[in-house]
C-alpha positions as CSV (number, residue, x, y, z in Angstrom):
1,X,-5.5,196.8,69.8
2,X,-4.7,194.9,66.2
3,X,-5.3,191.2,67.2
4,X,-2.2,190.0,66.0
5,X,-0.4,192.3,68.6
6,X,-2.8,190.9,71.3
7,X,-1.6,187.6,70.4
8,X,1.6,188.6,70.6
9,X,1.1,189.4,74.2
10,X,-0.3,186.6,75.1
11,X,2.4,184.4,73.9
12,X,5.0,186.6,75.9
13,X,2.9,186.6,79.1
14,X,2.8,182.7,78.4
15,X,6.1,182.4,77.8
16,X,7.2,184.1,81.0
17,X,4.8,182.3,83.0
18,X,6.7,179.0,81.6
19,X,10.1,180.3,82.4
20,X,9.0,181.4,86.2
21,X,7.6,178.1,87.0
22,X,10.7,176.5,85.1
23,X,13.1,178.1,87.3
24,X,11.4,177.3,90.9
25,X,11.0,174.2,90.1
26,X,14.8,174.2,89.5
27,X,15.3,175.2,92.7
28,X,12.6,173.5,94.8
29,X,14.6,170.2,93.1
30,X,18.0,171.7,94.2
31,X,17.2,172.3,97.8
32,X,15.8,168.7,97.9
33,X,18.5,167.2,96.8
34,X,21.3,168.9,97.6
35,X,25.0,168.3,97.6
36,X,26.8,167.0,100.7
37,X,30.8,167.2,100.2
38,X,33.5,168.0,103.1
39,X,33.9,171.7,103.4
40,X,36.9,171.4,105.7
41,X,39.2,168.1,107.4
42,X,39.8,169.7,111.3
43,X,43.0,167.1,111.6
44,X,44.5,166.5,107.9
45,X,46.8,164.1,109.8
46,X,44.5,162.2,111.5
47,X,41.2,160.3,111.8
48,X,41.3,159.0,115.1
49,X,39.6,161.8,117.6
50,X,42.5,164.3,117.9
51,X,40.1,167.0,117.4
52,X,36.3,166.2,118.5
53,X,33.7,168.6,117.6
54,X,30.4,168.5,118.8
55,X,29.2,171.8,117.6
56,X,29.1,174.6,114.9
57,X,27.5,178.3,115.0
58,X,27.9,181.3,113.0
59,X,28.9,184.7,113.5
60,X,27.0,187.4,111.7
61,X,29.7,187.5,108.9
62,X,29.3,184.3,108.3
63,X,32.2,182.6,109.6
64,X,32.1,179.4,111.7
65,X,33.0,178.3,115.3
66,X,33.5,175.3,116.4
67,X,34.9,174.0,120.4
68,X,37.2,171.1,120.2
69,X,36.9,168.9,123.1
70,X,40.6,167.8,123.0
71,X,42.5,171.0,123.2
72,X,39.8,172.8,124.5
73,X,40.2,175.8,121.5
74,X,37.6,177.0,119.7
75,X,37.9,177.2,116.0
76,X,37.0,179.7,113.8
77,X,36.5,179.2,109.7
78,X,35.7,181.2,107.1
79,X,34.1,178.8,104.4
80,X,35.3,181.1,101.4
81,X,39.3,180.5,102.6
82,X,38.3,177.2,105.4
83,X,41.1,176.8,107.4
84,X,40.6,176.4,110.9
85,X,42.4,179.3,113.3
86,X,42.1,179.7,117.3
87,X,40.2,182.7,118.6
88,X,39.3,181.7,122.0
89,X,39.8,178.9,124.6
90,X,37.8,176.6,127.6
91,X,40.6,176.0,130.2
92,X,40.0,172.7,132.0
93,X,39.8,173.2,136.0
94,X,40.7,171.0,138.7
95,X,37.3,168.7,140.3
96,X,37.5,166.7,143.1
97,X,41.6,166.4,143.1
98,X,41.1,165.7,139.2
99,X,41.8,167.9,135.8
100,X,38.5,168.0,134.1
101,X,38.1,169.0,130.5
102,X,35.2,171.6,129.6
103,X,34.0,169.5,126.8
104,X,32.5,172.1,125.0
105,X,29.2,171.2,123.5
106,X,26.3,173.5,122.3
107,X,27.8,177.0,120.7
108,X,26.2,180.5,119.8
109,X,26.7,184.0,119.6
110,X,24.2,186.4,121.2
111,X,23.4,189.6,119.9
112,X,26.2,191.6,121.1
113,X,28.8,189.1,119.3
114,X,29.4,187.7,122.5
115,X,30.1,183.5,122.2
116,X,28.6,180.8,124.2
117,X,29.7,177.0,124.9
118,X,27.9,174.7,127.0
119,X,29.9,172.7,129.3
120,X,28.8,170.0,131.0
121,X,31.4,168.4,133.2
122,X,31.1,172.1,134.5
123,X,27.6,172.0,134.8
124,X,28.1,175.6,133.1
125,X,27.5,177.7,130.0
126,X,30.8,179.6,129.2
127,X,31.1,182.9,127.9
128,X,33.7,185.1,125.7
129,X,33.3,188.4,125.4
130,X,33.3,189.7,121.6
131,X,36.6,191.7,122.2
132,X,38.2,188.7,123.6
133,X,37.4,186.4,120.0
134,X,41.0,186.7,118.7
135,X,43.2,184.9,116.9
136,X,46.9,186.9,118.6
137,X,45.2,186.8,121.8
138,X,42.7,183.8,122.4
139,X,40.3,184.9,125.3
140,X,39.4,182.2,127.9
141,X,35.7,181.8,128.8
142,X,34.0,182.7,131.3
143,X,31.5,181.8,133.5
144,X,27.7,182.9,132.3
145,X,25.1,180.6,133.8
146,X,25.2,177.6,136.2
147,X,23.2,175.2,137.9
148,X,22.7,173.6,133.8
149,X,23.4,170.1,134.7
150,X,24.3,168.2,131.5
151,X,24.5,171.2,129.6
152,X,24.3,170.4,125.9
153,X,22.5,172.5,123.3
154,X,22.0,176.2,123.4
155,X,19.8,179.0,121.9
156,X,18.4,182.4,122.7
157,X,15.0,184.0,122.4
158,X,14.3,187.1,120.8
159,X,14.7,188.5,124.4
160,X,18.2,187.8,124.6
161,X,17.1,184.8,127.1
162,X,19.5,181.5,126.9
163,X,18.1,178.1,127.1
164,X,19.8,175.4,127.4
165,X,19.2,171.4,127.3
166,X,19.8,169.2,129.8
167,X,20.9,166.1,128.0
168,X,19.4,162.7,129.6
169,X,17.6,165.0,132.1
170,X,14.7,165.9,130.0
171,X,15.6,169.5,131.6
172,X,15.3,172.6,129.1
173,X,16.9,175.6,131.6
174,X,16.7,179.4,131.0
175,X,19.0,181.9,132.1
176,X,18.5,185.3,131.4
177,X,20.3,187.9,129.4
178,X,22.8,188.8,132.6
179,X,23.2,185.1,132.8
180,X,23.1,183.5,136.8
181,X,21.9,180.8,138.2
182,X,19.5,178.9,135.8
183,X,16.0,177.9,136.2
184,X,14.1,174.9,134.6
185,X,12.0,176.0,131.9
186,X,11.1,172.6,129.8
187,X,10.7,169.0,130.7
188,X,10.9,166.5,128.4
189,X,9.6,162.4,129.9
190,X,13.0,160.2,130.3
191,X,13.3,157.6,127.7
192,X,16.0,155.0,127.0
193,X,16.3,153.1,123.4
194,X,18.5,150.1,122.9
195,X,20.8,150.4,119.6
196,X,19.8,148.1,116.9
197,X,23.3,145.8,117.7
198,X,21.9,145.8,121.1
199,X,25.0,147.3,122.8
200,X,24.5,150.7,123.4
201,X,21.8,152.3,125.1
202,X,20.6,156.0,124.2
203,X,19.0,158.5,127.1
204,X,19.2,161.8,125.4
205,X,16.4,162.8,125.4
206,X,16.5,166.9,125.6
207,X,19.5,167.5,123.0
208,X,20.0,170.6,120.0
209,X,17.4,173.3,120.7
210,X,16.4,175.9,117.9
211,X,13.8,178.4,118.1
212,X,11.5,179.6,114.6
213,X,11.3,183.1,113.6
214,X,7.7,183.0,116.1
215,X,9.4,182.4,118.9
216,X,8.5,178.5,119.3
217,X,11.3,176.0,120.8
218,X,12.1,172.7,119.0
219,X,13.8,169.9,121.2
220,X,16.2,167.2,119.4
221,X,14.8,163.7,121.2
222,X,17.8,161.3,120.8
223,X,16.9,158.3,122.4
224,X,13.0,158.6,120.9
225,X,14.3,160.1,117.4
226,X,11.9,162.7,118.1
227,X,11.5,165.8,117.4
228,X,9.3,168.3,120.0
229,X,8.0,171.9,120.1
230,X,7.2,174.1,123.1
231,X,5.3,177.1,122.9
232,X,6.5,180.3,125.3
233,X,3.5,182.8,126.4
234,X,3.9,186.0,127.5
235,X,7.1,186.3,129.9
236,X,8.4,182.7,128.4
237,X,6.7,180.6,130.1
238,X,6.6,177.1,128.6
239,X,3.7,175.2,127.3
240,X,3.7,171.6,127.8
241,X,6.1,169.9,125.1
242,X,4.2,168.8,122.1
243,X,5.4,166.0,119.9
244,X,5.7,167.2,116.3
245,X,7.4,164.2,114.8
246,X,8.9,160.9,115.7
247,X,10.1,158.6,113.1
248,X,13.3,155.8,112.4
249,X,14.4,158.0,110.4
250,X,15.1,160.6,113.5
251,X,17.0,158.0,115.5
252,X,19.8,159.5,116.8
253,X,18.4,163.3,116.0
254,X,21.0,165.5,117.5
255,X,21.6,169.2,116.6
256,X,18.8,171.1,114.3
257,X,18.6,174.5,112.7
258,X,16.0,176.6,110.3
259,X,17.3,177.3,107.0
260,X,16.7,180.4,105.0
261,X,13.0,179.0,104.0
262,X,12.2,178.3,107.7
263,X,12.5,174.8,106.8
264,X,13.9,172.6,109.9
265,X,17.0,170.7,109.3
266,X,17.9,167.8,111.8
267,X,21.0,165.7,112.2
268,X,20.1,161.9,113.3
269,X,23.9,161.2,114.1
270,X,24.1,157.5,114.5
271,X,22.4,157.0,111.1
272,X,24.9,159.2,108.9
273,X,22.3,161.3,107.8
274,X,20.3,164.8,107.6
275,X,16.7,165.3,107.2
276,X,14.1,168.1,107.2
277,X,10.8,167.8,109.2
278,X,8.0,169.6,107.7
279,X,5.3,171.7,110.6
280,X,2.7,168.8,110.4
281,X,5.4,166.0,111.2
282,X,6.6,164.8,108.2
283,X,9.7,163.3,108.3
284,X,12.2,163.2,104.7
285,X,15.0,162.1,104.4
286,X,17.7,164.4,102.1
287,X,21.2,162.7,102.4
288,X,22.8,160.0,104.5
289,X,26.0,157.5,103.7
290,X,28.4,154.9,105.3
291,X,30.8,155.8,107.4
292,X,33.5,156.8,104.9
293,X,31.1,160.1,105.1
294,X,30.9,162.7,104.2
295,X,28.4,163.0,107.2
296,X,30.4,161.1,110.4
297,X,27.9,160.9,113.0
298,X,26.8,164.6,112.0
299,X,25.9,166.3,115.5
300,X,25.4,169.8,114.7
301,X,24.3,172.1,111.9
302,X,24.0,176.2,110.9
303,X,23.0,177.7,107.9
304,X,24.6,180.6,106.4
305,X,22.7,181.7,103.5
306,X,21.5,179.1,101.4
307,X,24.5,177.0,102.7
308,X,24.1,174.5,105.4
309,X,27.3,173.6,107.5
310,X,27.4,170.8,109.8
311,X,29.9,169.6,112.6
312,X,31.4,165.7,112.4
313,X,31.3,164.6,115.8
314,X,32.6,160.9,114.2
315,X,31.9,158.5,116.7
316,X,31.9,155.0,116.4
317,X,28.6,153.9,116.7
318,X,26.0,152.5,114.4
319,X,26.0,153.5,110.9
320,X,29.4,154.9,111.3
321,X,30.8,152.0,112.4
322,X,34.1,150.7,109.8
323,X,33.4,147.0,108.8
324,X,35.3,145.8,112.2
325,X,32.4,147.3,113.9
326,X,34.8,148.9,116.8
327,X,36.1,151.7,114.9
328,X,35.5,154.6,113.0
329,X,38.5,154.9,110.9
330,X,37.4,155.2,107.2
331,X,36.3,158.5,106.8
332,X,38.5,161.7,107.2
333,X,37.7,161.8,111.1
334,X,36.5,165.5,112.8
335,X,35.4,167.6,109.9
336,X,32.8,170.8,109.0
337,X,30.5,169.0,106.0
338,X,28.5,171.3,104.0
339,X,25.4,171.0,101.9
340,X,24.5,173.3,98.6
341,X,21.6,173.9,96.8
């Protein structure tokens, strides 16, 4: 070949190799710093707890759902028209000569469509059948599993298995895929943190739940801001709970979630914030603000995509705190955040 033409080569070959590492640096730098804005306001007319959301999931079109602790409806939104519309319900019962609210807290879909909520004044997980997720005709869970006391966050297995945290228990139960009576799976050691302002004490200590594409469970720790991973052998039984971070900046760390990369995403709610926690420990974090938001004590997140969508539970504590320091009035109140590469 003439040797002008195989410098002409060369230089193209160069070139392209330029461009390529141009471009994923582009978007390494975009997914670490990306853009945090509010995707949808739950109550336009109000910011004081009319609507209180806990938790968000995501159906396999990518539409989210969200249970509201007030009415007791669960929200649907579609991010690409995001305005919230009913498409099932958690009816409050009658305890001990008193109307008890379901609360709903930890939400997903299994692989049949069907939808999940954790309740734990019922000490249940509720179900709705797919057929019954409509907006004309709201279905009314059911009960799946029970025997969950403090029922919080939820997850399956690649078995169709349901586990589900126990809140200040330390408890990690497993149901399986005809749901039942549950059955302790994980235990993680009771802790208790006092608040910086010394008021408040936290116990969570067995909160969100997420599994990665192996198999392996990850355990939100609130009250250590912790983060801890269990391994499940062969017929999921539990290793013992290993600690695979624990940092400040993990105080208050409430829902978590993989992202498209299998990079883990956690919510520390009382510090306004999100971070990522790498799989030796380390702890960044990517966005956090006051408590005009747009994160409002962040609780929950789910990724659709490249897009991350995270519930605002917006309670008054800590960094979400107005300046009165009772209050949580400044920002826009119960919302669905959302973060863009």
């Amino acid at each position: 070949m003439h040797p002008q033409r195989m410098k002409e080569i060369e230089m193209q070959l160069l070139s392209i190799f330029i461009l390529g590492a141009f471009l994923g640096g582009c978007a390494a730098m975009r997914m670490d710093n990306p853009r945090v804005s509010i995707l949808v306001d739950l109550d336009p007319a109000s910011a004081d707890r009319t609507v209180i959301v806990e938790s968000i999931t995501a159906d396999k079109d990518g539409r989210l759902y969200l249970p509201d602790r007030v009415s007791g409806n669960i929200f649907r939104v579609d991010p690409k028209a995001p305005k919230p519309v009913v498409v099932a319900r958690l009816e409050p019962r009658e305890i001990k000569g008193k109307k008890v609210a379901a609360n709903g807290a930890g939400i997903a879909f299994n692989a049949q469509g069907d939808l999940f909520v954790a309740s734990a004044p019922f000490g249940e997980v509720l179900r709705v059948r797919a057929a019954d997720i409509d907006p004309k005709k709201p279905g009314v869970g059911q009960t799946f599993a029970g025997g969950v006391q403090g029922a919080n966050g939820i997850a399956f297995d690649k078995q169709g298995n349901l586990y589900i945290s126990g809140g200040r228990s330390g408890i990690v139960y497993k149901v399986g895929p005809g749901g039942g009576a549950a059955e302790v799976a994980v235990k993680i050691e009771p802790h208790t943190r006092t608040l910086p302002h010394g008021k408040a004490e936290q116990a969570n200590v067995a909160n969100g739940i997420a599994f990665d594409t192996k198999g392996m469970l990850y355990v939100a720790d609130t009250a250590r801001g912790a983060v801890w991973k269990v391994e499940l052998g062969a017929g999921g039984k539990a290793g013992k709970p290993a600690l695979l971070a624990q940092s400040p900046l993990l105080e208050g760390a409430d829902g978590l979630a993989f992202d498209a990369d299998s990079r883990l995403w956690v919510t520390p709610n009382e510090r306004n914030a999100l971070v990522t926690v790498t799989p030796d420990g380390r702890v960044r974090e990517v966005a956090k603000n006051g408590s005009a938001g747009p994160l409002e004590f962040p609780s929950a997140i789910v990724f659709v995509g490249n897009t991350g969508y995270i519930s605002n539970y917006d309670t008054p504590r800590r960094d979400n705190l107005d300046a009165d320091r009772k209050t949580a009035l400044d920002g826009i109140g119960a919302s669905i955040a959302q973060i863009a590469p």
